[in-house]
C-alpha positions as CSV (number, residue, x, y, z in Angstrom):
1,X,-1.3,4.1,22.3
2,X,-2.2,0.4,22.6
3,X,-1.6,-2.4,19.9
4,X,1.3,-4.6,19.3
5,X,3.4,-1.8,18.3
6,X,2.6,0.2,21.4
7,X,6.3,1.7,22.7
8,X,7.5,1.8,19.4
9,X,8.8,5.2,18.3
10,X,8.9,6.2,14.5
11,X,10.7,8.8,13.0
12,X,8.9,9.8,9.8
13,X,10.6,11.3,7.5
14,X,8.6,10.4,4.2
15,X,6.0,12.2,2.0
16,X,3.6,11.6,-0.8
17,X,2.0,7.8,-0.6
18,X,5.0,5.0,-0.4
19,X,6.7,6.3,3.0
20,X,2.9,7.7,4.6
21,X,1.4,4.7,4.1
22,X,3.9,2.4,5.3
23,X,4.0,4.6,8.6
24,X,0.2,4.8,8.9
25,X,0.2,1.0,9.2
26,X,2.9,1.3,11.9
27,X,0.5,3.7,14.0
28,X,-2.7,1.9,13.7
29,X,-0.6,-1.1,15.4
30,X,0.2,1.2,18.0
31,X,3.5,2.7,17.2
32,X,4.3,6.9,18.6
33,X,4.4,8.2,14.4
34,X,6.2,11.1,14.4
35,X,5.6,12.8,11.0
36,X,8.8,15.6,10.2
37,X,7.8,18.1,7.8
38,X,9.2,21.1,6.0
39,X,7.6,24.3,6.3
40,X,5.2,23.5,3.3
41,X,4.3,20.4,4.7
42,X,4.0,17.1,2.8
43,X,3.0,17.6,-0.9
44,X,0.2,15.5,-0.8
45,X,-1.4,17.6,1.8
46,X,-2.1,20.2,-1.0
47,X,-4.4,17.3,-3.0
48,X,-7.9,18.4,-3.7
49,X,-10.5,18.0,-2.6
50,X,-9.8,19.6,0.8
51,X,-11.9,21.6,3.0
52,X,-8.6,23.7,4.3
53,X,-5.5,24.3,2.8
54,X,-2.9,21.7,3.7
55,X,-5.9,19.0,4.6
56,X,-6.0,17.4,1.2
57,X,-8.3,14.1,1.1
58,X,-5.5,11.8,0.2
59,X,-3.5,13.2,3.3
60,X,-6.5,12.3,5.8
61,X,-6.2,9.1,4.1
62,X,-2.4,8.4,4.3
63,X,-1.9,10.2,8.0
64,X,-4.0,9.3,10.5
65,X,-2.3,8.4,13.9
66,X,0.8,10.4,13.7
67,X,1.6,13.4,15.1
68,X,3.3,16.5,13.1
69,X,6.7,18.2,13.9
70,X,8.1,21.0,11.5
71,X,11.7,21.1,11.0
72,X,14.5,22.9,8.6
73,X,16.8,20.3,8.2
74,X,19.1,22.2,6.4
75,X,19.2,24.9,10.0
76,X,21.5,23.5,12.1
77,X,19.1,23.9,15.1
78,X,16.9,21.5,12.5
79,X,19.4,19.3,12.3
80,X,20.5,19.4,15.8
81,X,16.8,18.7,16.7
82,X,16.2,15.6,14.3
83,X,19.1,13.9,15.4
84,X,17.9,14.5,19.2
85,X,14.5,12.8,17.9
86,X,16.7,10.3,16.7
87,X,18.2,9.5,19.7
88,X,14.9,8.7,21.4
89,X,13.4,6.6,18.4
90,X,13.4,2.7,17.5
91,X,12.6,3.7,13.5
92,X,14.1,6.1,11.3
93,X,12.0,5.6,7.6
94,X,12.7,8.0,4.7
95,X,11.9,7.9,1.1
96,X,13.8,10.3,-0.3
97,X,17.3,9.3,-2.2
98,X,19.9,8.2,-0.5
99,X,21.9,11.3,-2.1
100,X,19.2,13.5,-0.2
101,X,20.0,12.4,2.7
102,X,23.6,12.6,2.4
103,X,23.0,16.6,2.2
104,X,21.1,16.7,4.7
105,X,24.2,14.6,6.9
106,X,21.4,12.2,7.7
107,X,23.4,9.3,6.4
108,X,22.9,6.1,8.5
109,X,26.2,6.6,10.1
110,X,25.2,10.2,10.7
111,X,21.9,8.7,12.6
112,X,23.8,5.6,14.1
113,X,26.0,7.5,16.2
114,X,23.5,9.6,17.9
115,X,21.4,6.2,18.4
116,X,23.5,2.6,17.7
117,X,20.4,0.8,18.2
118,X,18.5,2.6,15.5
119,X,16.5,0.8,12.8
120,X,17.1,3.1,9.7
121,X,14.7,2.4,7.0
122,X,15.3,3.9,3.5
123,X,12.1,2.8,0.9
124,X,13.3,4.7,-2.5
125,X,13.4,3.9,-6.0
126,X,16.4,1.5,-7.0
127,X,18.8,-0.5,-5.2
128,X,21.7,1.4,-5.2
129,X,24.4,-1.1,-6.7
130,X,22.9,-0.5,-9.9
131,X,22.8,2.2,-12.9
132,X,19.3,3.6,-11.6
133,X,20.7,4.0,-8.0
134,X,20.4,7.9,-8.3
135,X,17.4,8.6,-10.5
136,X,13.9,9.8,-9.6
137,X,11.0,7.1,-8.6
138,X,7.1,7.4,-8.9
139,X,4.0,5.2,-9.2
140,X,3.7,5.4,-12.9
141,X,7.7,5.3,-13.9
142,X,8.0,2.4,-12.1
143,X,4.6,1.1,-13.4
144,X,6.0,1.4,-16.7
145,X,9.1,0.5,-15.7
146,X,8.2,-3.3,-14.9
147,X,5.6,-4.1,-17.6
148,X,2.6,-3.1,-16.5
149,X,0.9,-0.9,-19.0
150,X,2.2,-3.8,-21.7
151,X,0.5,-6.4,-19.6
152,X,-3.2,-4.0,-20.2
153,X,-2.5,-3.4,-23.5
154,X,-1.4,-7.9,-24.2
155,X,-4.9,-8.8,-21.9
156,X,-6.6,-6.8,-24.6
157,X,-6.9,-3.0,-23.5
158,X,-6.9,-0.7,-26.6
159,X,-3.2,1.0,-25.8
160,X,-0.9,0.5,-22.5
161,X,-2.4,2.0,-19.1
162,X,-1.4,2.6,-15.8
163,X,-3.2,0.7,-13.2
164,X,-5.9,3.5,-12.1
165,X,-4.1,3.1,-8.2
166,X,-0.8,3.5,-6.3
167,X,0.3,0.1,-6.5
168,X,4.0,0.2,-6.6
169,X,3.8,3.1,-3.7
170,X,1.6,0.7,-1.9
171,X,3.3,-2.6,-2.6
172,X,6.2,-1.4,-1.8
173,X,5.1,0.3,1.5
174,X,4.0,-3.1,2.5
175,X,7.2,-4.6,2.3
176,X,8.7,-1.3,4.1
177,X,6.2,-2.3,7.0
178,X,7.5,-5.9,7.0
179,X,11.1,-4.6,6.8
180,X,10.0,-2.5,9.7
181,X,9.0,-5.2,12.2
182,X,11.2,-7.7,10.9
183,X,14.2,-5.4,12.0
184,X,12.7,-4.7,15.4
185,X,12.2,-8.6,16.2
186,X,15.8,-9.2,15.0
187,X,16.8,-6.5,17.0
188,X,15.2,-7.8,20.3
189,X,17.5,-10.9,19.4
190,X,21.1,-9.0,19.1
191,X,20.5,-5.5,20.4
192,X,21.5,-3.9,17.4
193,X,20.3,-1.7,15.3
194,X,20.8,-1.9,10.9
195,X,20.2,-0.5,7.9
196,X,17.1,-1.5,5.4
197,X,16.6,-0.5,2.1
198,X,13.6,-1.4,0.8
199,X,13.4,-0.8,-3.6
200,X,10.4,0.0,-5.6
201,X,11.8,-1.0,-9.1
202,X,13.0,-4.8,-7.4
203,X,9.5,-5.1,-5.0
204,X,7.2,-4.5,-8.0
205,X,9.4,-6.8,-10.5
206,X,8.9,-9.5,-8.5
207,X,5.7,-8.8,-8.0
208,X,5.2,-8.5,-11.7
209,X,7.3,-11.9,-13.0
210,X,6.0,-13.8,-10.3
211,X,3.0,-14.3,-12.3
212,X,4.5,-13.5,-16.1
213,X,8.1,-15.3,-15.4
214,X,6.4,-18.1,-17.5
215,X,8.3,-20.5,-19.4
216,X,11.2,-18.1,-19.0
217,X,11.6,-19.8,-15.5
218,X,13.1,-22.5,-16.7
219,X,16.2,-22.6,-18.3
220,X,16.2,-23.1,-21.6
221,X,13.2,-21.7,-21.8
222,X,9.8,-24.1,-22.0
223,X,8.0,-21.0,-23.7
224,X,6.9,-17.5,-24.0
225,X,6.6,-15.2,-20.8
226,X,3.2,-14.4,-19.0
227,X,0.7,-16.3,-17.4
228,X,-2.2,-17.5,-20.0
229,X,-4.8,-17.0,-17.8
230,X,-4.7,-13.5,-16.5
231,X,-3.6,-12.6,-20.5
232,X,-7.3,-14.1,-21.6
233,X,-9.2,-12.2,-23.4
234,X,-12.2,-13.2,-21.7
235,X,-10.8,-12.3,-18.1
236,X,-12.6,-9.6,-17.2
237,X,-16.4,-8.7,-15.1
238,X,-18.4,-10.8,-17.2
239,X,-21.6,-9.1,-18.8
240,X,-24.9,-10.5,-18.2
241,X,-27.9,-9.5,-19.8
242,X,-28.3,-7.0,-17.4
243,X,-24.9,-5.8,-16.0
244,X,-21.7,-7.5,-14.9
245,X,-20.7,-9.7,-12.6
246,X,-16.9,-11.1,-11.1
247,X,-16.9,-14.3,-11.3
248,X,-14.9,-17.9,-11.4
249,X,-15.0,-21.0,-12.1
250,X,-11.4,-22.6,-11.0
251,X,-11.3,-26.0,-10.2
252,X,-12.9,-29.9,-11.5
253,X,-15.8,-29.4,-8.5
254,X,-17.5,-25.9,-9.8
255,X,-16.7,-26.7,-13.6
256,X,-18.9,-30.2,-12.8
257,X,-21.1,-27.6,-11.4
258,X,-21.5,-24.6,-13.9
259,X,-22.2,-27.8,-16.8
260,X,-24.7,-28.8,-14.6
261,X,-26.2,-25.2,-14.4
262,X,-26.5,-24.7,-18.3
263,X,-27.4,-28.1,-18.9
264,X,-24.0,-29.8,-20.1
265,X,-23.7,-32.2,-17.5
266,X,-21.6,-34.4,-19.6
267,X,-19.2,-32.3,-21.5
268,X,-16.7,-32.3,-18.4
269,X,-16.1,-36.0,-18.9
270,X,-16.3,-36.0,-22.4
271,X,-13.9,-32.5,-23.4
272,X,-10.4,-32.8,-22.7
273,X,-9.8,-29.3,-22.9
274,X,-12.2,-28.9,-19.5
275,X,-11.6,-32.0,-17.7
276,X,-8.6,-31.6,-15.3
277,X,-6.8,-28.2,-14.2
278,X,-3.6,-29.3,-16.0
279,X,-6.0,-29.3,-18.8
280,X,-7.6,-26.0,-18.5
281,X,-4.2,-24.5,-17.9
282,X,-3.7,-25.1,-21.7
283,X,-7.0,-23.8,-23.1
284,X,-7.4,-20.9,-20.7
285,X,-8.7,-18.8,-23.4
286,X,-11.1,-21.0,-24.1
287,X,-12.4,-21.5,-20.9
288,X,-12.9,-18.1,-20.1
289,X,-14.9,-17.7,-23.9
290,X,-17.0,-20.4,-23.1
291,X,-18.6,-18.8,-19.8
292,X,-18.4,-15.6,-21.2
293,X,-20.9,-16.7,-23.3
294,X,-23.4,-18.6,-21.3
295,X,-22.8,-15.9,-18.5
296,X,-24.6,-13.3,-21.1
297,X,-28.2,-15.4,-21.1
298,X,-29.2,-14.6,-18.1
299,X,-29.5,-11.2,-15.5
300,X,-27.2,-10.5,-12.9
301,X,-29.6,-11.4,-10.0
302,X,-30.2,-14.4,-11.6
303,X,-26.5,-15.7,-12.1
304,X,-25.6,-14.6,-8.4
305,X,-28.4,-17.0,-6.8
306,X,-27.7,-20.1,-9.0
307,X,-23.9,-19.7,-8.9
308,X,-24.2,-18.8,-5.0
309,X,-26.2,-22.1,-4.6
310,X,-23.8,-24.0,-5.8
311,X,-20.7,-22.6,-4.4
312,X,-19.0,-21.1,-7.5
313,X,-17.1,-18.1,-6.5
314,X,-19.5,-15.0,-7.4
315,X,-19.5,-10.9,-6.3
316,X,-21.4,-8.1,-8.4
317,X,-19.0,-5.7,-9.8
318,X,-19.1,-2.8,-7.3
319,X,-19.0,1.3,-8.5
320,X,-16.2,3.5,-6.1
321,X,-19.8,4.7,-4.4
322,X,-21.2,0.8,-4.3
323,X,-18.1,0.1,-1.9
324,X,-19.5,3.0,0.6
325,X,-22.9,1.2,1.2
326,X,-21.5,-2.2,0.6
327,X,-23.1,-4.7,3.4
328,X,-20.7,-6.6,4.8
329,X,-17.9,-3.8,5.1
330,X,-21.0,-1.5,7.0
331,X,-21.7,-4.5,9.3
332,X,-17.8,-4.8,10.5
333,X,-17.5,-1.3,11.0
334,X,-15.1,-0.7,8.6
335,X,-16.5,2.9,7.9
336,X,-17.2,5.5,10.6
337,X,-17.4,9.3,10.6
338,X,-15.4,10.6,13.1
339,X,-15.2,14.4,14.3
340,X,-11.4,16.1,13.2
341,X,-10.4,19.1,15.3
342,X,-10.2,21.3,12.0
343,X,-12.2,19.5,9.4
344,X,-15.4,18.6,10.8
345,X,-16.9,15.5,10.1
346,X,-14.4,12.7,7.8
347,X,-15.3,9.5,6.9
348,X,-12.6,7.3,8.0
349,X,-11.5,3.5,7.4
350,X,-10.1,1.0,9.9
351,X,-7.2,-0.9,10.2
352,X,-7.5,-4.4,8.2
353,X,-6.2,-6.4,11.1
354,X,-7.5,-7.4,14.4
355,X,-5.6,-8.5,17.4
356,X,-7.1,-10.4,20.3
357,X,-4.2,-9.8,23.2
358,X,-3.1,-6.6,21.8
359,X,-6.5,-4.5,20.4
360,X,-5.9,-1.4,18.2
361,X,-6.6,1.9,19.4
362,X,-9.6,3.7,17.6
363,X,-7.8,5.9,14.8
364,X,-6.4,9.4,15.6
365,X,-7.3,11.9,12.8
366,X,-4.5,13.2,10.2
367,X,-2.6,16.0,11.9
368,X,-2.4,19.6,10.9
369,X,1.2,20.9,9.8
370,X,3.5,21.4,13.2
371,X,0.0,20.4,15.3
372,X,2.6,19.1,17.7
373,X,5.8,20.4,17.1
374,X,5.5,22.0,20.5
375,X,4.6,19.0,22.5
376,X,7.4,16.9,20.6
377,X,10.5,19.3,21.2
378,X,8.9,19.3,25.3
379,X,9.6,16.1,25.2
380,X,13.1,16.0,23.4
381,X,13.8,18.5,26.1
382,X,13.8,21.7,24.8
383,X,12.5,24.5,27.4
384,X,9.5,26.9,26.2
385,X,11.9,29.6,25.6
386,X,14.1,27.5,22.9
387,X,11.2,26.7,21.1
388,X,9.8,30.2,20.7
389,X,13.4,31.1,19.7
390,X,13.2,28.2,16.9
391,X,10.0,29.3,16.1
392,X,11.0,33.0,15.5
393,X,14.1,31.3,13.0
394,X,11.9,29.6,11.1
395,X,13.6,26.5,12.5
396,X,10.0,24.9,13.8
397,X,6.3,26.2,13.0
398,X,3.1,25.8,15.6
399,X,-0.2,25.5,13.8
């Protein structure tokens, strides 16, 4: 592998979305992913649609450049095995409970002694000083958990919904990435290894109140919580007379500009409520109403040259299958369908980064369950004979 990460070795021990993605990042920037999985495989293998079992969409999404190892844990040749992976790694990342881990004697001290220098990387539900520390995380708990739904149902949706993504298993596989490298530069500083845990419930509240704190900030409080201007009623795609468009006009040089589109060139001067951004903050609903109204007069085409022209922020509202033939994401080659040993033709997406010194490998296609659980124990050491032997236990599995 090539990339900034190149030399980097990963032990995978995550399923579903938070702990994949996280580790899919990690191997587009070049680190050796090495994906453990029970005999079933990752759950979100067994997603539809899927051409073969265990090849679920999601997974080719979530798995690309990593390899696949099967392992029973709870064999002690499994063990043994995992902990001799171990020993050869940089990364350990799990997002199971800690509690699961502890049965499985992969504790951090368990892992430390076979590898001191070990970064050990635990992205899970709640931080475990508190009440939650042992219960069960997903997307939508968690979603609920810190306000989201509420925040749907206040900006004016008919009754509390989930956002329709993974946020919080994204989010927070983002900062399990920066906890990632972080720990590896501090560890090219000391030479040792640490333990990171990394918390859905405490990423996504902060990422919830850093926009809804509100006056709640302060203390005593200067007001309600939430943020006025994502609440508005008027913040969504704006209709026009023929569709929707995304659109907004932020600060004093586009609002000069919109009056001057509709023919108001004075009221910025001469209206309080639109004249500064202090202002506006205090009449956000307001201000959205106002070009929600004017915005409806005229097509979709229409508003995009006008508003393009004079530099107010405008993009149509694109459809899931308006983002595949999208212009601009076609011209960078963000898409490409690439061949996969098993499942023909996938379209795939590229990394989101570039990197001048250090350029990213083109991806390696999601790997089929045990694909290289072979090649992996070879390189652990393990002779031919020992694997067969593992295989015949039901220890490892060779697809």
């Amino acid at each position: 592998m090539s990339g900034p990460l190149a030399g980097i070795r990963v032990i995978d021990l995550t399923t579903v979305i938070l702990g994949p993605y996280a580790t899919q990042i990690l191997g587009d920037l070049g680190a050796d992913v090495i994906k453990v999985e029970s005999r079933e495989g990752d759950n979100i293998r067994h997603s539809a649609p899927m051409k073969h079992p265990g090849m679920g969409h999601i997974f080719l999404h979530l798995n690309r450049n990593k390899r696949s190892i099967v392992l029973d844990l709870k064999q002690p040749a499994g063990h043994a095995a995992m902990l001799k992976l171990c020993a050869t790694a940089d990364v350990l990342i799990y997002n199971v409970r800690p509690q699961a881990m502890a049965r499985l004697n992969l504790r951090y001290e368990d892992v430390r002694a076979a590898n001191p220098k070990i970064i050990y990387v635990g992205a899970y539900g709640f931080n475990q000083r508190g009440r939650y520390a042992a219960k069960p995380a997903y997307d939508d708990l968690i979603q609920g958990m810190v306000a989201l739904p509420s925040v749907v149902k206040q900006a004016g949706a008919d009754r509390p919904r989930f956002v329709p993504s993974t946020v919080a298993d994204r989010i927070t596989g983002l900062n399990a990435v920066n906890a990632v490298t972080t720990a590896l530069f501090q560890r090219e500083r000391t030479g040792r290894g640490q333990a990171v845990e990394v918390t859905m419930f405490e990423c996504l509240t902060e990422f919830v109140l850093s926009d809804h704190m509100g006056g709640k900030t302060f203390e005593p409080p200067l007001g309600p919580m939430g943020y006025p201007r994502l609440l508005a009623e008027h913040r969504n795609p704006y209709a026009t007379r023929d569709g929707y468009l995304c659109l907004l006009v932020y600060n004093d040089k586009q609002w000069r500009a919109f009056f001057r589109i509709i023919g108001c060139d004075e009221m910025f001067d001469n209206d309080a409520r639109y004249s500064s951004q202090a202002n506006r903050s205090q009449h956000f609903a307001e201000c959205y109403a106002f070009v929600a109204g004017h915005i409806k007069t005229r097509t979709s085409a229409e508003w995009l040259d006008v508003l393009t022209a004079a530099d107010i922020p405008v993009m149509p509202l694109n459809s899931l299958e308006d983002l595949l033939a999208d212009p601009h994401l076609n011209e960078t080659g963000f898409f490409s369908v690439v061949d996969h040993p098993s499942e023909g033709k996938v379209r795939s997406m590229s990394p989101a980064s570039r990197w001048s010194e250090t350029p990213l490998e083109a991806p390696h296609p999601a790997p089929r369950l045990g694909e290289h659980s072979a090649q992996i124990l070879r390189e652990a050491g393990y002779a031919d004979a020992e694997i067969e032997a593992m295989v015949e236990a039901g220890v490892t599995q060779i697809a």
